[in-house]
N, C-alpha and C positions, 0 to 999 in steps of 0.2 A: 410763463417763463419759470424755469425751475428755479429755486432757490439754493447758492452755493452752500451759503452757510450752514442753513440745515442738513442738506446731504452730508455735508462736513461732518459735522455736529453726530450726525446718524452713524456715521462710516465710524468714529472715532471711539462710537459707543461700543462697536463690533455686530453692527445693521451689516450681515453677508455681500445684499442685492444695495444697499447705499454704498458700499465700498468699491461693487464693481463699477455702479455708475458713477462715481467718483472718477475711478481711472478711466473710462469713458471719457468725460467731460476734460479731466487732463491733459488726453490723450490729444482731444480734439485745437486744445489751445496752445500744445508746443511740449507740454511738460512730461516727457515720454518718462526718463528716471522716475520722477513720484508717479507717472499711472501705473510704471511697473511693480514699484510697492506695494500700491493697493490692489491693486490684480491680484499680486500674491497672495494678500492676507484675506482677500475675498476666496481665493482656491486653498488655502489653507482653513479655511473656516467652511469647505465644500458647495463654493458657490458651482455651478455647473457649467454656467457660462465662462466665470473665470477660466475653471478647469478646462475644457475647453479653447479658449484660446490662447493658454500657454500648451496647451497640446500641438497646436497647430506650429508657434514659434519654433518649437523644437524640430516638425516636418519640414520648415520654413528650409533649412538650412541646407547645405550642398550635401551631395549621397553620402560621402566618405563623413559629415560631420553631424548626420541625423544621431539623434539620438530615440529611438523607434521604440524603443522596451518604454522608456518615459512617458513617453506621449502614449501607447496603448495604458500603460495604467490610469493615466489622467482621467482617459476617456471613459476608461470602466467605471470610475469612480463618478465623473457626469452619469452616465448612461443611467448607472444606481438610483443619483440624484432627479433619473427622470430628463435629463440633456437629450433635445431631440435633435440638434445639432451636431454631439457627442455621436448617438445611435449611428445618425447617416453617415459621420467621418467614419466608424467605425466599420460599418458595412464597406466603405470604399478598401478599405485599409485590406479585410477580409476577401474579399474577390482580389484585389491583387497579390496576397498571399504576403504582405507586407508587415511582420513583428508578428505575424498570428500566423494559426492554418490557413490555406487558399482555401475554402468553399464558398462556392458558389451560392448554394441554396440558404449558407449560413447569412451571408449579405444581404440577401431579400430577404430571409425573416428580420436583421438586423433595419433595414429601411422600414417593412411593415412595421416595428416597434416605436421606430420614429413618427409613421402617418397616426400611430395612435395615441404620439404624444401630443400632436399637432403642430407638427414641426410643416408650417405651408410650402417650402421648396421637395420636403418629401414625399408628400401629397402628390404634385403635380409628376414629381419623378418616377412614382411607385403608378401613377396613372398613365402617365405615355411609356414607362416602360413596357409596364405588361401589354398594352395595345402594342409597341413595337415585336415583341417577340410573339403575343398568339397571332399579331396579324389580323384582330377585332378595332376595327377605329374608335368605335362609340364604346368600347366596355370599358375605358376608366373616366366614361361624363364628369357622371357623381360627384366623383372625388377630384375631378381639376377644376369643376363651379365652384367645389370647398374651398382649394387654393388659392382661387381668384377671390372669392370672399374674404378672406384671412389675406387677400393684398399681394400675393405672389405673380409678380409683375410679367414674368413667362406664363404663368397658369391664364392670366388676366388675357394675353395677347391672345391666346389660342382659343379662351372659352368667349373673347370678345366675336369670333369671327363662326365658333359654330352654332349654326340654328338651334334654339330651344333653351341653352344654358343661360342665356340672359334677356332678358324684357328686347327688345327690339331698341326701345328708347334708351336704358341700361348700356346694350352693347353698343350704341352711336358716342353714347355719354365717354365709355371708357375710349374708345379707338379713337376719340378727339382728344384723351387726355394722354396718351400715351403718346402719338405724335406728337405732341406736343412737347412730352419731354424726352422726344428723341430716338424713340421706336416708331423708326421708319424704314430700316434693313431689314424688314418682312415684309410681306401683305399683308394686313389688316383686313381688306376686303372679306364681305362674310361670305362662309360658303354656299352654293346650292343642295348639297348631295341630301338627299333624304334618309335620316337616321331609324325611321318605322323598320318596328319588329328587332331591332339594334336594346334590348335591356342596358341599363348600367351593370356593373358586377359588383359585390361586394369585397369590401379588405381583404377577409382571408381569399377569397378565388383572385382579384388580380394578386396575390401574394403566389399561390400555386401556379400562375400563368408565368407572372417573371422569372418562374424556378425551372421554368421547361428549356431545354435547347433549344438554340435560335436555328432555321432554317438555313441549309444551306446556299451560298449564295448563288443567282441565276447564272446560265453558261454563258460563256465568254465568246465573244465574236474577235475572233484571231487577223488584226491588219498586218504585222510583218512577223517574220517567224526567224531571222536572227541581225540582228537583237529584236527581242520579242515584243511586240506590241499588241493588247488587245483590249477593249473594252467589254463593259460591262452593265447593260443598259439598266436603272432603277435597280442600282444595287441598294439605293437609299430613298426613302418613302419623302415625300414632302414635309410630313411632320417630324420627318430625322432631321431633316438639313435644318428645320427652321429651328431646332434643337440646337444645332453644332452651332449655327449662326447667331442667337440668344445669347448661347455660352460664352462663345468668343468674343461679342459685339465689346463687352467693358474692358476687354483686355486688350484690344491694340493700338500697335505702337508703330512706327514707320519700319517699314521689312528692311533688313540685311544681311549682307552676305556672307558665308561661311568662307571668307579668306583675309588672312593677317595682311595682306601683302595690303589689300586695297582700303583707300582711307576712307573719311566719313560721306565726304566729298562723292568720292567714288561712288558709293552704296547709294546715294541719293540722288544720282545722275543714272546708275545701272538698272534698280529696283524702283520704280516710283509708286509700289501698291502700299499698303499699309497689312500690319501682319500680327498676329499672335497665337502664341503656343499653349494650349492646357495643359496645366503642371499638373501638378499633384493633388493638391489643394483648389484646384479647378475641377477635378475628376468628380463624378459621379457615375453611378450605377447604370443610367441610362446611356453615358458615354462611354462607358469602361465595354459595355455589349454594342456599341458601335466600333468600339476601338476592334475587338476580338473579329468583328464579318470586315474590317478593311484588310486584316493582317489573311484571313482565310483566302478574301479576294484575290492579293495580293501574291496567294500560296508561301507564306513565310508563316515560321515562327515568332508570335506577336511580341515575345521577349526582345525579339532582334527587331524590333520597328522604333525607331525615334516618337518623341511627341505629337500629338496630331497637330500639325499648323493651320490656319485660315488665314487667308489670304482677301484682303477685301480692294479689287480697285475700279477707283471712278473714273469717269470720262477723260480720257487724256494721258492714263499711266498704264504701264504696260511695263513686262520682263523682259529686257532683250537679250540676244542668244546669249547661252548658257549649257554648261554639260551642268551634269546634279552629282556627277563622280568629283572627289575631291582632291584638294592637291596636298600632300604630306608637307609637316614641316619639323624643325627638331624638337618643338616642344609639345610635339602631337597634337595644335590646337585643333583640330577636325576631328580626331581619334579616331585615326584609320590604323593607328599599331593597334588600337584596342580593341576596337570593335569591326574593325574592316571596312569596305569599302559601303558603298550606298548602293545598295548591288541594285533594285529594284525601286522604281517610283509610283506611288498609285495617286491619283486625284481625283476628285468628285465634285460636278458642278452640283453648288449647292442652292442655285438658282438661274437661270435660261433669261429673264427679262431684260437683255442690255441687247447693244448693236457693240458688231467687232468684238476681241480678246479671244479668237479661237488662241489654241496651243499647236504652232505648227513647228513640224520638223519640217529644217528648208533642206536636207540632206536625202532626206527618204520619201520627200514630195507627200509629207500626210499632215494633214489639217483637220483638226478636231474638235468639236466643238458640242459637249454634251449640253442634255436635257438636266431638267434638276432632278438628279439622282441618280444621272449614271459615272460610272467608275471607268477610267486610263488606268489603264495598269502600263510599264517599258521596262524591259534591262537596262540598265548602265553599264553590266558588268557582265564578260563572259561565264561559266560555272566556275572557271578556275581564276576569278578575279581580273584579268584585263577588260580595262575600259573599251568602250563603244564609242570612238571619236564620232560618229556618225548620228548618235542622239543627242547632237546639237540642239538645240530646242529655243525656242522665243514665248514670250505671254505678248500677244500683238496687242497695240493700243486698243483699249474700250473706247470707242467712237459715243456712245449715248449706255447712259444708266450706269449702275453698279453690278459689277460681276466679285460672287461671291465663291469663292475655289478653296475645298480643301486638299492641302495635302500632306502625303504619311511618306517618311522614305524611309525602306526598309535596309538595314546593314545585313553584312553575310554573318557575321556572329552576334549575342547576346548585348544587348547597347543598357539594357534598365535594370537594375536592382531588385526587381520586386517579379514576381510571378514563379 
């Protein structure tokens, strides 16, 4: 058990790393005004951590009240300090072109600075990214056994279930302990596939791998052609979805619906799934190159796509009919003066193991119901903005298991701030 006094005692002397775990400990007991003190004078004294998560506060806040030049200095200034934390916000910040230049390659080098700080969430994201984009499953082992080492609870899920990265006895140990506290919205189950003649790669090569262009995505099987309907089979790999799904899993919260009109009531009778959106401070690099093949898929302008959603529901909930076009109102809650309508929807099953919850249109007589990793793509909205009464739509009750559904809805103009 730590000792308050002393840390006290430490913080008060001007101990950087006692000051911030001070405000830590504060934080955790109620006393947010004194953690924010000592945060400060821990960031004023160049703690990294600190710096850092006053960086983040500042991101925290609504578009129009960021304060973005702030919080990149913050971070430069961790980064200095060696903040592998700092690096990866940094690198996010950087690919989305947000307070800095947009590059791309500048971001992966900015993450590789992080794996070499030993920052474990960078590790495992510098290792399934560059496998997501060269398209190599086995080329970042190496480095997500390290993260799972170093305790990085996504690295740990993934390197629990493939052959060679952990003792036999090792990988039973973790996927017991991981169910157990609640990672069970994957399989765990370990693979068969045989990784022979599969090398690891080293830091700088997956660093050159994540800097390459991702492949274009597979062609599209066209079911209606106005309003447009078509899929996209494996547009997303297994280890993406369980990606998006990892990401998502801490973040939801019971779905609602984009209309003032209907009340809580409403929303909890209409949507019974549970739901969450990656902000900002959610994003990483490996999703930011998921985010960029949904919007290609989708053939839009990734500026003009809303948040990625996930959508998680269990036996018995279900979406019923719905259009995805919105209804204006005078104080623009939907922000259809601003950004336009929701011209396009795309989704992706991000797992197949349930009974029931296809997405069917009762208008157009199609019922759909992907593998894990293929892509819906539909109009809402004609070229020149009139709605499609006719992509009425339903998420039919999940009869057995969890069904796990991303979806992106893309506006006819620019919806985000950043790119």
């Amino acid at each position: 058990m730590e000792n308050l006094e002393e840390i006290e005692a430490l913080a008060r002397g001007g101990d950087a790393a006692s000051q911030y775990r001070l405000a830590a400990l504060l934080e955790r007991s109620g006393q947010r005004d004194a953690a924010r003190e000592w945060t400060q004078k821990a960031a004023d004294a160049g703690h990294p951590g600190a710096l850092y998560t006053i960086a983040c506060e500042l991101l925290a806040a609504r578009p129009e009240e960021m304060r973005v030049d702030e919080a990149v200095a913050l971070l430069t200034r961790a980064r200095q300090s060696g903040g592998g934390a700092a690096m990866r916000l940094l690198a996010v910040l950087t690919a989305l072109g947000l307070g800095v230049k947009q590059d791309w390659a500048g971001a992966v080098a900015l993450l590789g600075e992080a794996v070499e700080a030993g920052h474990p969430a960078a590790m495992r994201e510098l290792a399934l990214l560059a496998e997501s984009i060269s398209g190599r499953r086995w080329a970042g082992a190496k480095l997500l056994a390290a993260a799972a080492r170093k305790g990085d609870w996504i690295a740990l899920a993934y390197a629990a279930r493939r052959p060679g990265l952990m003792s036999e006895s090792e990988a039973a140990m973790t996927r017991a302990s991981l169910r157990k506290r609640g990672v069970d919205f994957i399989s765990l189950d370990p693979l068969t596939e045989d990784r022979t003649a599969r090398p690891d790669i080293e830091i700088e090569d997956l660093v050159s791998a994540a800097k390459a262009s991702p492949a274009e995505p597979p062609k599209k099987d066209i079911l209606h052609e106005a309003p447009l309907l078509y899929r996209i089979p494996a547009l997303l790999s297994r280890d993406e979805c369980d990606y998006v799904i990892c990401a998502s899993a801490p973040l939801l919260t019971p779905s609602l619906v984009v209309d003032p009109e209907k009340s809580a009531a409403d929303h909890a009778q209409y949507r019974t799934s549970d739901g969450a959106l990656i902000g900002l401070l959610d994003l990483d690099l490996m999703l930011i190159a998921i985010y960029r093949r949904l919007a290609a898929a989708a053939e839009v302008d990734w500026g003009n796509c809303e948040l990625i959603g996930v959508l998680r529901y269990r036996a018995g909930q279900e979406y019923k009919p719905h259009r995805d076009y919105l209804p204006e109102d005078e104080n623009d809650y939907s922000e259809v003066r601003r950004t336009g309508q929701r011209a396009r929807t795309l989704l992706v099953a991000l797992n197949d193991a349930y009974a029931g919850g296809a997405t069917v249109f009762p208008e157009l007589k199609i019922e759909h119901k992907g593998r894990t990793g293929d892509a819906f793509v539909f109009e809402n909205t004609t070229a020149s903005g009139v709605p499609y009464p006719e992509t009425l739509h339903a998420g039919a009750p999940v009869i057995k298991g969890e069904k796990w559904l991303l979806s992106l809805w893309c506006r006819e103009r620019r919806f985000w701030f950043w790119d």
